[in-house]
PAPA-411325 format. One record per residue: y, x, z of N, C-alpha, C, O in turn; residue in three letters. Coordinates in steps of 0.02 Angstrom, whole numbers, plus 50000, padded with zeros to 5 digits. Last residue first. Example, Ala and Ser with C-alpha at 12.3 -4.5 7.8 and 13.67 -1.06 7.14 Angstrom:
2
498885064250354499475068450357500025064550394500575067050402SER/497165066050390497755061550390498355066050390498345071250423ALA/
***
This chain:
325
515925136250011515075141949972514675137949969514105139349949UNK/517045137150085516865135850006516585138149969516705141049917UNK/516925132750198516925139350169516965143050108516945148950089UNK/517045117850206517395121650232517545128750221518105131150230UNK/515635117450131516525115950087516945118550127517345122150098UNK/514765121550240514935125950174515555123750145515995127950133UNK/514975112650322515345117450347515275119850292515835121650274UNK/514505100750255515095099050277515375105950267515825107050226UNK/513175106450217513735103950172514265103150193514695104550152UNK/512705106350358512595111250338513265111550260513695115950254UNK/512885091350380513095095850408513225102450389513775104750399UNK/511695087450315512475083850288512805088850300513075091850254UNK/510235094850217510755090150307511475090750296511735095350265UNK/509955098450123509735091550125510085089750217510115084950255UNK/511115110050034510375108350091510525099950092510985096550071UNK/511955113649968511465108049917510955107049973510445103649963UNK/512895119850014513065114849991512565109949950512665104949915UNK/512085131450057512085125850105512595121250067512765117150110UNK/511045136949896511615138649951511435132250002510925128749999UNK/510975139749735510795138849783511255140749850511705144849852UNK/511745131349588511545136549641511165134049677510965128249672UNK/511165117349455511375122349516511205128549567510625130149583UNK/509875121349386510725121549351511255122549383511715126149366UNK/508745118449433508805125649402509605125849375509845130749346UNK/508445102649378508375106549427508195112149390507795112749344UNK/508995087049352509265094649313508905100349358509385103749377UNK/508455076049364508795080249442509075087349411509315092049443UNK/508105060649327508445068149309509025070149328509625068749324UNK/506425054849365507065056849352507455063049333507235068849326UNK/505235049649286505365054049302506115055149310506425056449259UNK/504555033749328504565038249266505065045949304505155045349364UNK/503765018649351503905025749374504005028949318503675028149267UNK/503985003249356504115007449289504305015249294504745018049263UNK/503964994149450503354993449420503374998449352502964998249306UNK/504185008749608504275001249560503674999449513503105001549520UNK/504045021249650503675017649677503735007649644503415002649659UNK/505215028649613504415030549566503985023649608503495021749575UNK/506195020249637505925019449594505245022349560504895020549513UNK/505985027849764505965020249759505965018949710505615013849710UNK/506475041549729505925039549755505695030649751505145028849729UNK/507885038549676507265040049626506595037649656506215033649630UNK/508535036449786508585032249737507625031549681507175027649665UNK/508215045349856508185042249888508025034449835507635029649841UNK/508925056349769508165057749786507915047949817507435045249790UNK/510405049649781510155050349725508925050649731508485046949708UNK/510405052549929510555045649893510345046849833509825043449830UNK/510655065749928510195060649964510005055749945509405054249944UNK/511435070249846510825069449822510405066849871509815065549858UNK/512635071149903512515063149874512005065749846512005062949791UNK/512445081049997512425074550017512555070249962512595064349979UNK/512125090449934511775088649959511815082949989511315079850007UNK/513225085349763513065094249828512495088849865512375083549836UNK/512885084049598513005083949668512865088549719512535093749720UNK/512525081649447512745088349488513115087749540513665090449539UNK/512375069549442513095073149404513185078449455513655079749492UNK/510515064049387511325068649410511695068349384511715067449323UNK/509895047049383510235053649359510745056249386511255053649407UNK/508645036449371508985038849425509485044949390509065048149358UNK/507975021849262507915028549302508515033049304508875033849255UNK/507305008049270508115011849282508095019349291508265021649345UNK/506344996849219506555001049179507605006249185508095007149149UNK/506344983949347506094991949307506474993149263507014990349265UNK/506474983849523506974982949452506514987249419506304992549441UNK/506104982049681505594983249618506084983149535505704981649488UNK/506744981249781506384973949753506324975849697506474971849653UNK/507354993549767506914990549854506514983849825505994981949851UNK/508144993349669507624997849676507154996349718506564997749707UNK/509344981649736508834982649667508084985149670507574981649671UNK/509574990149850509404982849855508894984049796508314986349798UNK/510375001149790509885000049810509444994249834508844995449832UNK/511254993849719510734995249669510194998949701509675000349672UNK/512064990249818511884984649760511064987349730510534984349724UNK/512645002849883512204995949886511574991549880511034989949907UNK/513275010049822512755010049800512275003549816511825000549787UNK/514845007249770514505002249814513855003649801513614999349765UNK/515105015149588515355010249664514815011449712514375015649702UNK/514425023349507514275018549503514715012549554514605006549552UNK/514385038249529514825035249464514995029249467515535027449443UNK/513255037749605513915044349609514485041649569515055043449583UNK/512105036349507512335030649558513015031849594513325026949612UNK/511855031549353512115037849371512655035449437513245033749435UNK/510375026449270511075023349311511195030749340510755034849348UNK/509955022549114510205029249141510675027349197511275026449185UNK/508975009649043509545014049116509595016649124509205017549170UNK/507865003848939507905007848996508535008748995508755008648938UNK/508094987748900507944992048889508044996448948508264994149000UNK/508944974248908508154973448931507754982448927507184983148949UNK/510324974248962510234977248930509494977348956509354979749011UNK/511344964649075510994962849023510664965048966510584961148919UNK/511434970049200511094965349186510914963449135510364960549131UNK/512214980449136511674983249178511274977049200510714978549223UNK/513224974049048512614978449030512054978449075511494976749057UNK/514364973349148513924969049139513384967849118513004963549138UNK/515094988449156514584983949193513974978749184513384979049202UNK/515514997349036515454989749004514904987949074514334986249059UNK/515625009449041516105006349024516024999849029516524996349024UNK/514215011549111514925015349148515595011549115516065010449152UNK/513485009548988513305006149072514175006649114514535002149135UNK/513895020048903513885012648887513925006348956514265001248965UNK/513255029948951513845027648960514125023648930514735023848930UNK/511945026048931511835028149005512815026049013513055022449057UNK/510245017548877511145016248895511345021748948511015022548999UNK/509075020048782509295020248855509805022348847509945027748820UNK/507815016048664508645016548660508905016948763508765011948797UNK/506505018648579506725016148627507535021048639507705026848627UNK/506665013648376506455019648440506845016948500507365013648492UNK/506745001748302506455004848307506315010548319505895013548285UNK/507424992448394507034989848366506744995148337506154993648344UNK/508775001448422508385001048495507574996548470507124996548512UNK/509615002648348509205006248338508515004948379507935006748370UNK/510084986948352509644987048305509334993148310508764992948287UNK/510794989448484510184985348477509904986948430509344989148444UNK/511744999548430510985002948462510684996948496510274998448539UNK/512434992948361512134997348317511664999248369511105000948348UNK/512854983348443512624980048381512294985248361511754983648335UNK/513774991448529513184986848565512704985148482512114986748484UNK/514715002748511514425000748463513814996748485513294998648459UNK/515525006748617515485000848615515034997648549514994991548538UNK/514895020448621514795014748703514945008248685514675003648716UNK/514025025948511514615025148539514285019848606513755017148624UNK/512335033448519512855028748500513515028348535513535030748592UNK/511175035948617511305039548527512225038648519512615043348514UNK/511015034848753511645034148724511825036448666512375038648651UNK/509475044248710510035041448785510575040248744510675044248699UNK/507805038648660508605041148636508955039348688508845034048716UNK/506445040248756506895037048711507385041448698507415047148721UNK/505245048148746505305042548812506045038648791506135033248820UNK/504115051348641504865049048647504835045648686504505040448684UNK/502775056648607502785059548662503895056648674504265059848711UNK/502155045848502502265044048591502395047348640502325045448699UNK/503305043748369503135048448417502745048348489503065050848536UNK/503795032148331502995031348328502685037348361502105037648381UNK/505135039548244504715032248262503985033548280503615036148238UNK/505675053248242505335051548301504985044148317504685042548369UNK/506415050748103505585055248111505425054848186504835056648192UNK/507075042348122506655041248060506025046948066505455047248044UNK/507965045448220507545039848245506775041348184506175041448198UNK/508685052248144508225056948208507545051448215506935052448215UNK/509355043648057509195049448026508655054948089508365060148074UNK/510005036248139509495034448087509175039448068508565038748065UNK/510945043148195510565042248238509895037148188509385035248216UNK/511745046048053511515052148094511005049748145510535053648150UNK/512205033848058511895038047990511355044348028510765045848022UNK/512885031448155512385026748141512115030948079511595028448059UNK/513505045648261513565040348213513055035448202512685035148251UNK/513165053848403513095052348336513665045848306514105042648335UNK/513715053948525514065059448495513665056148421514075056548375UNK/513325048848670513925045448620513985046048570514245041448538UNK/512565058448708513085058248749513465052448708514065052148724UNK/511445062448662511575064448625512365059748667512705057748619UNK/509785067048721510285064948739510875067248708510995073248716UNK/508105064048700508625065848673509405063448685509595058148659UNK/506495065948808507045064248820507645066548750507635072648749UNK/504745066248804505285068748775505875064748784505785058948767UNK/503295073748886503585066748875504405069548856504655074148888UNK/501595080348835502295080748868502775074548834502705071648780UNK/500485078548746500265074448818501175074848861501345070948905UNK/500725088748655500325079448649500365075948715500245069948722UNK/501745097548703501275098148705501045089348687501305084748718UNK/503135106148570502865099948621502085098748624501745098648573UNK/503245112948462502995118048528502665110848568502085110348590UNK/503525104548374502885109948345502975111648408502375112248420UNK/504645099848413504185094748397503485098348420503055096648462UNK/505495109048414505505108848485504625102748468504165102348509UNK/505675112348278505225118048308505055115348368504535117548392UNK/506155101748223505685103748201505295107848227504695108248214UNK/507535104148315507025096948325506565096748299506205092248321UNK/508225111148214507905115148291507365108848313506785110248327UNK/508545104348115508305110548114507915113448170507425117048169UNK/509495097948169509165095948142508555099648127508025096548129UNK/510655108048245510215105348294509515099848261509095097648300UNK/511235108448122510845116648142510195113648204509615115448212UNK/511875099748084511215101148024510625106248071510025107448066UNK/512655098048183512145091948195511585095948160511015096448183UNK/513105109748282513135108548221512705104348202512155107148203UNK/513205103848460513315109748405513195104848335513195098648332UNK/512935090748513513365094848568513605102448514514105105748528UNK/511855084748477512525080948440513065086248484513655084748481UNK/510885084448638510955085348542511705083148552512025081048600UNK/510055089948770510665088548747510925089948677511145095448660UNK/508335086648804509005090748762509505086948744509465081748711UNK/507285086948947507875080848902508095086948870508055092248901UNK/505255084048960505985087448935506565084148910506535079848866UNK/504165083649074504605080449030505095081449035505455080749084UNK/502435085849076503195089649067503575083649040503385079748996UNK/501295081649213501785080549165502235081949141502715079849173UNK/500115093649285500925090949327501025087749243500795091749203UNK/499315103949245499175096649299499595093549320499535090549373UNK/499815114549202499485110449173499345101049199499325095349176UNK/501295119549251500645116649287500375111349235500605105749225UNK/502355130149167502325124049190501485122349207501075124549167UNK/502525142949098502805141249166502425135649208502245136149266UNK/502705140448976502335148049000502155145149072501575145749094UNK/503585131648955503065128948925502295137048939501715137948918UNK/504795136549016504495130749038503775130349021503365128849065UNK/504965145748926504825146048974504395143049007503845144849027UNK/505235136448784504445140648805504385145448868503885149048872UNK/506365130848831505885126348817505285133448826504975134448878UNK/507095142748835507045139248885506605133448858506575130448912UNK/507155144448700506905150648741506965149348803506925154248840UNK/507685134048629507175134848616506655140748670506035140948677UNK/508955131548683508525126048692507945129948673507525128748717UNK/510015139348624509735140748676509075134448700508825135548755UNK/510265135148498509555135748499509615139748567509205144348568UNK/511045117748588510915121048545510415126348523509875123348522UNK/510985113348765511205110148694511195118348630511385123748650UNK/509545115748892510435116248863510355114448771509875114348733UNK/508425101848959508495108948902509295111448878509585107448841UNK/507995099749097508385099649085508865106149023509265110849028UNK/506655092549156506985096949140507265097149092506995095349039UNK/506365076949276506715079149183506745086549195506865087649254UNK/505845081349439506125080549383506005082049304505675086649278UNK/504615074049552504795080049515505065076749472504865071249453UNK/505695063749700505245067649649505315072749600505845075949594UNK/506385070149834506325068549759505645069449732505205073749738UNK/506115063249987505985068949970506075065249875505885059649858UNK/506975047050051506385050150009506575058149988507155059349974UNK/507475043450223507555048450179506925052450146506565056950168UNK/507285029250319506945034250310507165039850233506795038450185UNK/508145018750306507685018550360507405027150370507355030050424UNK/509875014750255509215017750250508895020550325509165023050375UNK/510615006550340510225003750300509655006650266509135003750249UNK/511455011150456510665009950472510245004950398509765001150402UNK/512675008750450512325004350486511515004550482511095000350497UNK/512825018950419513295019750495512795013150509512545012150564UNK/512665020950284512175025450313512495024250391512415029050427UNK/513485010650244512815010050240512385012950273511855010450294UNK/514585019650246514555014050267513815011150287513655009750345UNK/514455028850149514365031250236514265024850281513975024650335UNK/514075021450017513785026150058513815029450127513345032150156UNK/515475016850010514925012350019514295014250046513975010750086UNK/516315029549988516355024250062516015018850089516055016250145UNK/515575034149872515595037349928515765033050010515475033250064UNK/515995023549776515145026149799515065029849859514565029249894UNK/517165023249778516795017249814516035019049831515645017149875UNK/517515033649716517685034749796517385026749815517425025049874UNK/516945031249589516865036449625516975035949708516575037749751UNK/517765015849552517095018749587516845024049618516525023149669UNK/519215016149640518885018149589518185020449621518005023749670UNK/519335001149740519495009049741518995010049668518555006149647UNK/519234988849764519704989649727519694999149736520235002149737UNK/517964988049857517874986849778518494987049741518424985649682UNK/518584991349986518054996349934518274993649868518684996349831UNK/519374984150069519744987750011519364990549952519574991849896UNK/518534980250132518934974250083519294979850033519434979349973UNK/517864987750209517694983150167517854978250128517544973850100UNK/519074992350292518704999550229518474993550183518744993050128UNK/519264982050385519884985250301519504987350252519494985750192UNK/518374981750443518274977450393518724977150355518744973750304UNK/518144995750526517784994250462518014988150431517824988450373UNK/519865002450518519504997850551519024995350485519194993750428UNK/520125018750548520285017450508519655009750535519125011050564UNK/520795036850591520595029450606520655024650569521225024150545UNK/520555052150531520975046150520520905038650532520945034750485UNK/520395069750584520175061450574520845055050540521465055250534UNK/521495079150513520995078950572520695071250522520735068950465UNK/522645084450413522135089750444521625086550493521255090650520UNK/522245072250276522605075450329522385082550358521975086050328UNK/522005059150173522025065450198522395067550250522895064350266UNK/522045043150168521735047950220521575053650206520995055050221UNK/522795043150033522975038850110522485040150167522635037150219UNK/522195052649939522815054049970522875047750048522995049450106UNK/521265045449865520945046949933521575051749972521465054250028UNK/521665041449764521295034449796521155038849881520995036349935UNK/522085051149698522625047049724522405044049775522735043349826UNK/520645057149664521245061149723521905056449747522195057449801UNK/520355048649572520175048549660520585052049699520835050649753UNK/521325051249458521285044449511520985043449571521155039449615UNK/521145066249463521555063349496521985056949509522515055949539UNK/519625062449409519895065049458520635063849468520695058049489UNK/519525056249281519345050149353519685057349401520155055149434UNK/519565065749181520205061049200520165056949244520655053449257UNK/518465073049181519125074349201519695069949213520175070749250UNK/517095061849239517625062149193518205067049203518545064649248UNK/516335064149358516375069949291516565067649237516345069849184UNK/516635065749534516805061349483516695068749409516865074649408UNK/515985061649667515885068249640516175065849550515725064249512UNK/516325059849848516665058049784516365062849729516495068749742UNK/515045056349957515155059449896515725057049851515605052149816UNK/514755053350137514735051350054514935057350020515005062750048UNK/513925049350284514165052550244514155052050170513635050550141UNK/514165043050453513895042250372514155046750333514715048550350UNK/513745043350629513965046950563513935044150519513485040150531UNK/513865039050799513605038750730513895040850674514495039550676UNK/514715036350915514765043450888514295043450825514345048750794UNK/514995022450957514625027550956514215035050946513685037650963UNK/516545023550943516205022251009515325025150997515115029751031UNK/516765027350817517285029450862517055026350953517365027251005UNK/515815033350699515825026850738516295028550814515995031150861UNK/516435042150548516165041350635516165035950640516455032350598UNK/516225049950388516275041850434516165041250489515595039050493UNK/516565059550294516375059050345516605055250388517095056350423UNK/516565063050110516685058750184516245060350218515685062250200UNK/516755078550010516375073850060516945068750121517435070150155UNK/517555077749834517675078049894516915076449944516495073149915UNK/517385091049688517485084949710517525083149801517525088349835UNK/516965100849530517565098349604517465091149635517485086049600UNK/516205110849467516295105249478516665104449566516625106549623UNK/516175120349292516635119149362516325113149376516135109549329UNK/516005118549159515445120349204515705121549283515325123749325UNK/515975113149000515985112649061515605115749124514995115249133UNK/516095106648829515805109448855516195110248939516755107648941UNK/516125088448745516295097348752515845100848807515315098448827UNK/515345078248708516315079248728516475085648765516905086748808UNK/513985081348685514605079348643515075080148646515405082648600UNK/514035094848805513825089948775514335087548715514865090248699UNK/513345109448881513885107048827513685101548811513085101448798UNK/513715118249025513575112449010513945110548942514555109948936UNK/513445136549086514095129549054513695123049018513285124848976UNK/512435138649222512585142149163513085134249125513015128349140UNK/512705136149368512295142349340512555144849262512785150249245UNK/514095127449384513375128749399513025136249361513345140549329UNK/515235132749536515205133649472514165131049460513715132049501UNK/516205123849640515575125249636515485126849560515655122449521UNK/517095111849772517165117149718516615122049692516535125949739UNK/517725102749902517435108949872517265108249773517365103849731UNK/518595092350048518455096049945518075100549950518025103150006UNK/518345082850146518355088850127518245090250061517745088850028UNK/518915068850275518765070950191518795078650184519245081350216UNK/518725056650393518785065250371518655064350296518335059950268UNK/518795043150494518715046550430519135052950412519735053750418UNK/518345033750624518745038450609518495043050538517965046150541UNK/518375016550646518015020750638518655027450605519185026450575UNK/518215000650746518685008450747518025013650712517455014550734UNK/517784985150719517504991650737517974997150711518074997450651UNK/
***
């Protein structure tokens, strides 16, 4: 089968800078595919959206052999041999149009409601009682903060007040990117044991320290997220919750399959995508609220703009990167 492939960049500031452990950020660059069926005129569309700085200009290499100014023909059972040697980023994206040319998704889930999404230090506190002015009694809050991103003593300090505002019934996320130590992630765990509003610690820990966040993981719940990203094999063998971040991941595939036959404990996360890989992302989540371990994903919502790079029709994204709005 002849299929013709397009690529477009864009470019996008979010609302306000992102600080985590490994610094701070707030540009995001990355490419769309666009997959024809050269006899039937069918579409797919993907996402390179990579947020390592340094995965970018390995995709940009990976995706130099079809740039151009037009289409680029290209026969599906090359694309499929070549995927899994492309860096994941651009495998998620060519596994994704691929998928979407043959009709694997049936129907496109609307998201569910998200994590909100608290910034790192005491801006956390005047955006937590927004929220907490704001929010539908009748709806579940559940909040992530980004720790270990400022002065550990100062963000120690602030986890006393975010405790005292939390409502008994709101559900708590701490994401601390890698950024503790084992002294330091003892030292949070020791007053959130037994908390039930802790939906867990995300990646307290180094990525390869496996030994230190089993044992934290015995007493407060522990969810992998870049730990997953370095070390694959994890994602089968880690009995705890998933941060899968599917944009990151290759060949979504796989892990939709997964989600479709029920996997628990995975829940779904942004890297600040434009509208077309939040298809796939919403798409993701939805099927998991419907597993045996619904929980809330995290869609960061309020961090990006607004515009036609985040509408939900491909199209509308295509021509905004073209405009670069």
């Amino acid at each position: 089968m002849t299929l013709r492939l397009a690529i477009r960049s864009y470019a996008y500031s979010l609302l306000r800078p992102l600080r985590t452990a490994s610094g701070a950020w707030q540009q995001r660059e990355g490419w769309l595919l666009r997959l024809t069926c050269a006899i039937s005129g069918q579409v797919g569309w993907g996402e390179v959206a990579p947020l390592d700085p340094e995965h970018r200009p390995v995709c940009a290499r990976a995706l130099t052999r079809w740039q151009n100014s037009g289409d680029v023909e290209c026969e599906r059972d090359q694309l499929e041999s070549l995927l899994p040697t492309l860096p994941a980023e651009v495998g998620f994206a060519l596994g994704a149009s691929l998928a979407e040319l043959d009709g694997v998704v049936q129907a496109w889930l609307p998201a569910p409601s998200s994590a909100c999404l608290l910034p790192a230090g005491p801006a956390m506190l005047p955006m937590l009682d927004q929220l907490l002015a704001t929010h539908s009694v009748d709806e579940p809050l559940t909040v992530k903060w980004k720790v270990a991103a400022t002065n550990w003593d100062h963000e120690w300090s602030l986890l006393s007040r975010l405790l005292d505002r939390l409502p008994p019934e709101a559900h708590l996320r701490l994401d601390a990117n890698a950024g503790w130590d084992r002294t330091e992630a003892d030292r949070w765990a020791g007053v959130l044991e037994g908390d039930p509003r802790l939906d867990w610690l995300e990646q307290p820990l180094a990525v390869d320290d496996l030994q230190g966040l089993q044992d934290l993981a015995k007493r407060v719940p522990v969810a992998l997220d870049e730990s997953l990203l370095k070390h694959p094999a994890l994602r089968e063998q880690w009995q705890g919750w998933q941060v899968r971040r599917p944009l990151l991941e290759g060949d979504p595939r796989l892990l939709l399959r997964q989600l479709q036959e029920g996997r628990p404990r995975l829940m779904l996360s942004t890297v600040f995508e434009t509208g077309i890989g939040f298809r796939w992302l919403a798409l993701m989540a939805g099927l998991q609220q419907r597993g045996p371990t619904p929980v809330a994903p995290g869609l960061a919502p309020g961090w990006c703009p607004e515009g036609r790079l985040f509408s939900s029709d491909p199209e509308q994204v295509w021509a905004a990167a073209a405009l670069g709005c």
